[in-house]
N, C-alpha and C positions, 0 to 999 in steps of 0.2 A: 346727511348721515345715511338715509336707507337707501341711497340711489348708489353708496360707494360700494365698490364689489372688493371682497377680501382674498387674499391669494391662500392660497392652503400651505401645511407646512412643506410639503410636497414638492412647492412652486410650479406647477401645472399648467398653472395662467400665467405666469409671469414671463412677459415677453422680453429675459434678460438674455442679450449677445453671450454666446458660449463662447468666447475668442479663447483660442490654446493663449495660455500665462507667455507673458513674454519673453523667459527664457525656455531654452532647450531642456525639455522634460521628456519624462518618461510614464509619467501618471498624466490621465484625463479625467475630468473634470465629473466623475463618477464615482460611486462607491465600490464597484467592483476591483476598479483600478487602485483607488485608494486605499483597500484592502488586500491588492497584489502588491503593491509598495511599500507596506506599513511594514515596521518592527520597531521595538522598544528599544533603544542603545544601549548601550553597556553601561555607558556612563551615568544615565539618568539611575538603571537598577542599584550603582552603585553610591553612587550621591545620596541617598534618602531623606538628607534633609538643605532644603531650604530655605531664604527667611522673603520678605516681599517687602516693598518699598512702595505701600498702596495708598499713595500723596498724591494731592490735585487740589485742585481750588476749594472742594466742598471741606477742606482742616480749616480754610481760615478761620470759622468761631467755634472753633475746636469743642464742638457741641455733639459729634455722634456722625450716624450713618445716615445716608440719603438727604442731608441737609436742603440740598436745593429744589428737590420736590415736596419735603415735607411742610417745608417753609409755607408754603401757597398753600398749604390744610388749617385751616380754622380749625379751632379747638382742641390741635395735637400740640403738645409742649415748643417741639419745633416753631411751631409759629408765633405761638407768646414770647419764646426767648426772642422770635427774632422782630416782633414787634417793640418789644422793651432795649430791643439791643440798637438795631439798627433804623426801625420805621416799619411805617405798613407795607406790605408787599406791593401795592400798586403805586405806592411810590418811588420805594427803595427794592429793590429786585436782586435775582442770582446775578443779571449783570452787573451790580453795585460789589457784590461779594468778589467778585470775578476783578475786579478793579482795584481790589484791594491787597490782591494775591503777587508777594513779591518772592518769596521765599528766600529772603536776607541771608539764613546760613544753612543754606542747604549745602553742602559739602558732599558729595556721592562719593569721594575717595575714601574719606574717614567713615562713612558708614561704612561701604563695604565691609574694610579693614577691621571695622566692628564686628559685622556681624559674619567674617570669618574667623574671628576669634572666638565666637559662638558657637562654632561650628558647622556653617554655613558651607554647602559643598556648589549650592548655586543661588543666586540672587533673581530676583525678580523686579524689573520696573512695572508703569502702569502706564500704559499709552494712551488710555481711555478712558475714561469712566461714563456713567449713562446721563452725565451733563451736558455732553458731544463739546468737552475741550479737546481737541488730540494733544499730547503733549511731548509734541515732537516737531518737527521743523516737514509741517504737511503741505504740498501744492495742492490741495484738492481742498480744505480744509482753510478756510481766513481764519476759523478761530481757533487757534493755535498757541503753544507757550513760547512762539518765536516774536509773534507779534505781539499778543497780549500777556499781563500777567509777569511773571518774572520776566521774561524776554528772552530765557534760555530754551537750548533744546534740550527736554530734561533725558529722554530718550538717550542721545549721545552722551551726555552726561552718566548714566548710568552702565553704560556698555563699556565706557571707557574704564571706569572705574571695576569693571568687576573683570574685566578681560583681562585689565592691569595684574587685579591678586588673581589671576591663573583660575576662575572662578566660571563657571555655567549662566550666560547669560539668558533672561526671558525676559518679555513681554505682557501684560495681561492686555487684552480686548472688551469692553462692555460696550462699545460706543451701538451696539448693533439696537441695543433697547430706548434709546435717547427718546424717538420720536413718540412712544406713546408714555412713556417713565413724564414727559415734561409737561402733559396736558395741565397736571393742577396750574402751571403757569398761568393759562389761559382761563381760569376759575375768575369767581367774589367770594367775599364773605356771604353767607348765606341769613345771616343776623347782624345785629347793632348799627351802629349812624354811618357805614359805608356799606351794607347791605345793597348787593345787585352793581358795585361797581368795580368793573375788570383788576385785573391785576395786570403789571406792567409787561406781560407776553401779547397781553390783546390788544395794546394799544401803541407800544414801540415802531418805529420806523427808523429806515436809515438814516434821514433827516434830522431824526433825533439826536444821534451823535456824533455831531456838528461841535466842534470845540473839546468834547467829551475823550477819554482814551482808547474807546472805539471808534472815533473818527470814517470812516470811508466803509465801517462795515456794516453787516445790514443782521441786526439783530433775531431778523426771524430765522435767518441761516442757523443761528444760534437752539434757540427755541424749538427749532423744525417745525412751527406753523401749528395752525389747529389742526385737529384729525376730532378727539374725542371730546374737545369741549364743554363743558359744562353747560346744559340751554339755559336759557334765560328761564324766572319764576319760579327757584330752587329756595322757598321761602323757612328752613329748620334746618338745620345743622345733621338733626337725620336722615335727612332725603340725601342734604351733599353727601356725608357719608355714605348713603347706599349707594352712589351714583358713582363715588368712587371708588368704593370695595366690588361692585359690579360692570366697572368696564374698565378705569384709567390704570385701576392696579392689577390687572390680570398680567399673567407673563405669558408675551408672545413673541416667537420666532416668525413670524410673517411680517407683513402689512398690508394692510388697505391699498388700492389700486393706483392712490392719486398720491402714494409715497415712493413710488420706482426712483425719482430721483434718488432719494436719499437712499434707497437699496444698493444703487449703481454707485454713488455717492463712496457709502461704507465699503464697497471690493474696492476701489479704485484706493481707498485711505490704508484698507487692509494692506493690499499688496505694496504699495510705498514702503509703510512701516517695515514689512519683510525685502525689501530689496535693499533700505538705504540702512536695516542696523541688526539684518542678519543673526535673528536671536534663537537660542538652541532650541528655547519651550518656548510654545507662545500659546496661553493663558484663555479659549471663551469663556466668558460671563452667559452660558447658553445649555439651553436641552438640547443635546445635542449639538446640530450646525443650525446657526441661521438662515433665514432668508432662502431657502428650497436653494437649486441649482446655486445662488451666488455664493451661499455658505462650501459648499461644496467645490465649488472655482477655486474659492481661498484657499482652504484646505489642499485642493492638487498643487496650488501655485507655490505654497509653502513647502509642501514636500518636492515640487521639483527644483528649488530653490537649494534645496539641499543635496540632490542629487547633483546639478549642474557644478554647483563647488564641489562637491566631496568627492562626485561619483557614488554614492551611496547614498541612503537614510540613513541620517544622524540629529533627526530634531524629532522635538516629541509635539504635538497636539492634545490640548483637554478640553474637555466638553463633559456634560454634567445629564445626568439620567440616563446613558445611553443604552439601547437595545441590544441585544447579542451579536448580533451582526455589525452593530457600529465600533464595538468595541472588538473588532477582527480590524481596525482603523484608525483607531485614536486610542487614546489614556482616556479613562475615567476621573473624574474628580468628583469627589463626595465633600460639600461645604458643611464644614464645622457638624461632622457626624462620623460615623464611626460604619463598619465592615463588619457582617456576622460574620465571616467565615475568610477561611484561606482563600484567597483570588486565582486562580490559574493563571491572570494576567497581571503585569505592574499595572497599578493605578496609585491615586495620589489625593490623600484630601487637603484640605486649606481649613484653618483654621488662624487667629487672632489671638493677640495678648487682652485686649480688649475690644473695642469697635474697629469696624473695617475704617472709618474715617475719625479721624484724633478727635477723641472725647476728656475733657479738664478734669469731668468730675472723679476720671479710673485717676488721675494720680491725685487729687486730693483728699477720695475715700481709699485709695492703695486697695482697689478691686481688679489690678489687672489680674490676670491668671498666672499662678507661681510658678518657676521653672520646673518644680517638682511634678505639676499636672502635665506640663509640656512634655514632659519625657517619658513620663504613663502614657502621653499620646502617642508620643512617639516609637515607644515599643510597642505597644500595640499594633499599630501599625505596619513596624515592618514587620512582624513576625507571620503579617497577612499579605507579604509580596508588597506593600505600600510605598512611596514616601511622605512624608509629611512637610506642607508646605507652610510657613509660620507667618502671619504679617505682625509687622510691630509698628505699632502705626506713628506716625510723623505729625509732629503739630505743622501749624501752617506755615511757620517763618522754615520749615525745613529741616527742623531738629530733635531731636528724641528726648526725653524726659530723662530725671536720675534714677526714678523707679523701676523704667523700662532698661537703664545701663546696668543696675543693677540684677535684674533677673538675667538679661544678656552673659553676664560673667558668670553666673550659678549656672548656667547651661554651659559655658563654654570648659569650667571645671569638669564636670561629669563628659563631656564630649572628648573634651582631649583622652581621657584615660578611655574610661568604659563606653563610649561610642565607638572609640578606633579598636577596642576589642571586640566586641557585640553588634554593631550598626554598619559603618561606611564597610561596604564592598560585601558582605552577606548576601545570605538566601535562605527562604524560608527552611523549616524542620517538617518531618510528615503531616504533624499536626502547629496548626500556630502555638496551642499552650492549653492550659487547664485554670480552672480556679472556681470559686463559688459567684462569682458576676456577671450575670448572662448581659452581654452588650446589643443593642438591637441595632440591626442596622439601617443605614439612611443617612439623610443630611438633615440638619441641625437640632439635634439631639445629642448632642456632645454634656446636656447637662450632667448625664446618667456615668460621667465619666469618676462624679464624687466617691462612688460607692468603690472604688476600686479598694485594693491593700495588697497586704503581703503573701496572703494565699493564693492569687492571682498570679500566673505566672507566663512568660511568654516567650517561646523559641526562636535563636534563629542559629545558622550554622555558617560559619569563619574557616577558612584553611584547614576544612577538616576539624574542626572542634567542635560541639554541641554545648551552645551557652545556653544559661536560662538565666532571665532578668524578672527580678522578683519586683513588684509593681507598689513596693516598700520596703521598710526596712524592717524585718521580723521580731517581736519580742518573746519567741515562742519558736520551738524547733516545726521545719516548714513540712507539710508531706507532700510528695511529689507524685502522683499516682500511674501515671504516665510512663515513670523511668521504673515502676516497679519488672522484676526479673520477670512477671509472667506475662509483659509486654513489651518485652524486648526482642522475642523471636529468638533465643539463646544470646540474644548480648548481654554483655555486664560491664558496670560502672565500675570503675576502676580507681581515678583518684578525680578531688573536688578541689578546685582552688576558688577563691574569693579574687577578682579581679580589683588587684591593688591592696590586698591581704594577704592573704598565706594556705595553708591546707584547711582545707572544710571538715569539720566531725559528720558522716555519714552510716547509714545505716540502710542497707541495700537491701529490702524484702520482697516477697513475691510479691506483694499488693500494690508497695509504694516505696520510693527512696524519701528517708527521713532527712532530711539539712539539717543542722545546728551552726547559725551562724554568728559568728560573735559581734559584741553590743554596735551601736549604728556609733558611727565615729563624729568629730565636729566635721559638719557639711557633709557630712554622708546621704547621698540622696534612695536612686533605684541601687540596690546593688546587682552584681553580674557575677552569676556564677558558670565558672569553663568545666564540662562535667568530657571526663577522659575515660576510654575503655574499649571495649570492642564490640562491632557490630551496631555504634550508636549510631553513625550516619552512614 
């Protein structure tokens, strides 16, 4: 451990080949360049909303998120389900889980077809997650969902199907975290009658599976090897937890010096992924770019990927915390949190109906999140230059619940009418909106999202029209403080319609415009109100 030298995020030391990407580009492998090349497309500002398809092996015991790292944690629920489920981890392992992963009715035509009747303007696959399966048909990559697992490319599979309904294809990337996300693998228990004996990452060989359905692969590929290891003589369940809350679970964009393969590894998987299924958005799981300089490779190869076809930039990049400068570069993505303020630039957060990886218990308590709140995210959101990204998460055989069809249709209600007047193809108003709910901003904080209602309001502007969507339905005439005449700069509101109602009773004052909107109707969710006049936008 102390003799290994760490690369900064920087990559400073990392003696990674700069090779120009292998098509004809016009971006290098810089931030300056990838900030002369960047723009937001049209398409994405107009899209606002997509849903995500973030399926992989860790649904099969449709138990929650991070399943296959948490599993190896003694004392975290993960690990009891999966001792009582499955066996001990140093018997029965991720690779057992991984072996059990068929997805019998995965269908990517019908979902799509779903969830653009949701209102989905682009879909998303998952090519990666921090298991290091790719799940796509990888040469760099043996553990693949070509070879293992359902035996499909899910990748193609889902390009096909969203390109079919005329739809925005993407991508997500997490694979870049695998190598230290997997250490628990390589843990014990720290207590009881197997106390101090490995778990099945430290003991696997290729020889091992021998007869097995990974046959000829070498399971440490899998794993990515030790790095952070647990040392021996970790004798209380507090120490392992400190040991893990202080090194295995920090999140890092680098690696240690004796990981460059698997740095070189990841460009080499990234860039396949973008040459063989050409996706409009492609998704980091990252602060920022990974891996210094190779993060940064990706990114040029990608954006010149799209010039070399198009002749232009017409795909988007997301990355998560970025600096001022990075974001002259890529899209921002803010997970499962929320934007104080109007953005000068599109960005884009993600959020879930429930767990990022299919959890049993959100449909047997019917805790997933209502399409009602989804659409308070949603406006929200774009009234801040946003879109919002939605996953609905997939059980492991590959199919969606009746709870999750059901919210699916209550958004696709409201989307047909009042999104295609208020949302798709919009842009912000001067200000996003008003109301009494201060939202803070950041990622995952989306709790504070409860407190919303009807006094909350939030703008956006359609072919010349000035919508406000009220963040409920009001039982109480609304006041709008914002449209009042003595902030208008001599404009005035003229007439109100309720979109998918009729004329609105208004009452146009210096201070504020009063709404009076009549009763909330069966399924009546946000309403949208089109506010006409002059001088409004």
């Amino acid at each position: 451990m102390n003799r290994r030298t760490f690369l900064s995020a920087s990559g400073s030391t990392i003696g990674l080949a700069m090779a120009a990407p292998a098509t004809a580009q016009t971006t290098t492998p810089d931030w300056s360049s990838l900030a002369a090349a960047f723009r937001v497309p049209d398409w994405f500002r107009d899209a606002k909303f997509g849903i995500w398809g973030h399926w992989g092996p860790q649904c099969v015991p449709e138990f929650g998120d991070w399943y296959g790292r948490k599993m190896y944690e003694q004392g975290d629920p993960f690990y009891d389900h999966h001792r009582k489920t499955y066996g001990h981890p140093a018997d029965t392992g991720f690779i057992d889980i991984l072996g059990q992963w068929r997805g019998e009715r995965w269908d990517p035509a019908a979902l799509v077809t779903r969830w653009k009747a949701a209102g989905a303007r682009y879909v998303m696959g998952m090519a990666g997650h921090h298991d290091n399966v790719d799940l796509f048909d990888s040469s760099h990559h043996p553990w693949n969902s070509v070879r293992v697992g359902p035996k499909r490319d899910i990748a193609a599979g889902w390009r096909d199907a969203v390109r079919g309904a005329g739809l925005r294809f993407g991508l997500s990337n997490h694979i870049s975290h695998a190598w230290h996300w997997w250490q628990t693998a390589y843990g014990y228990d720290a207590t009881g009658p197997r106390a101090g004996e490995r778990y099945d990452a430290a003991r696997l060989t290729k020889r091992d599976g021998r007869g097995k359905y990974w046959d000829g692969l070498d399971p440490q590929a899998l794993y990515t090897g030790p790095s952070f290891a647990p040392p021996d003589g970790i004798r209380t369940q507090a120490a392992m937890d400190d040991w893990v809350e202080s090194t295995s679970r920090r999140w890092m964009e680098f690696a240690p010096s004796d990981k460059l393969p698997f740095v070189t590894g990841w460009l080499a998987r990234q860039k396949e992924m973008v040459e063989k299924y050409r996706p409009d958005i492609v998704y980091f799981d990252n602060t920022g770019l990974p891996f210094g300089p190779a993060g940064v490779e990706a990114a040029a190869h990608f954006y010149g990927q799209s010039i070399a076809d198009k002749g232009a930039m017409d795909v988007v990049l997301t990355g998560k915390l970025l600096t001022p400068f990075q974001r002259t570069a890529m899209v921002e993505d803010v997970e499962r949190g929320f934007s104080d303020r109007l953005r000068p630039e599109p960005w884009q957060t993600c959020t879930c109906l429930g767990d990022w990886h299919y959890n049993r218990s959100r449909f047997t308590d019917k805790s997933y999140v209502p399409a009602h709140q989804v659409l308070q995210r949603l406006a929200d959101v774009v009234s801040k230059n946003g879109n919002l990204l939605l996953s609905v998460p997939m059980r492991g055989d590959g199919s969606i619940d009746s709870e999750e069809e059901r919210i699916l249709s209550d958004l696709g209600r409201w989307m047909t009418r009042e999104g295609e007047a208020a949302i798709y193809g919009s842009r912000p108003w001067r200000i996003y909106g008003e109301g009494p709910t201060d939202l803070a901003g950041g990622m995952h904080n989306e709790g504070q999202a409860s407190r919303l209602g009807a006094n909350d309001v939030r703008f956006t502007v359609k072919n010349g029209t000035l919508n406000a969507i009220l963040l409920d339905w009001p039982t109480a005439p609304v006041r709008v403080a914002s449209l009042g005449r003595g902030r208008l700069n001599g404009g005035s509101v003229e007439r109100v319609t309720l979109v998918g109602g009729g004329r609105v009773r208004f009452v146009a004052g210096d201070d504020a415009l009063m709404l009076t909107l009549p009763p909330r109707p069966a399924g009546g969710q946000l309403p949208v109100v089109r506010i006409e006049g002059r001088g409004l936008v």
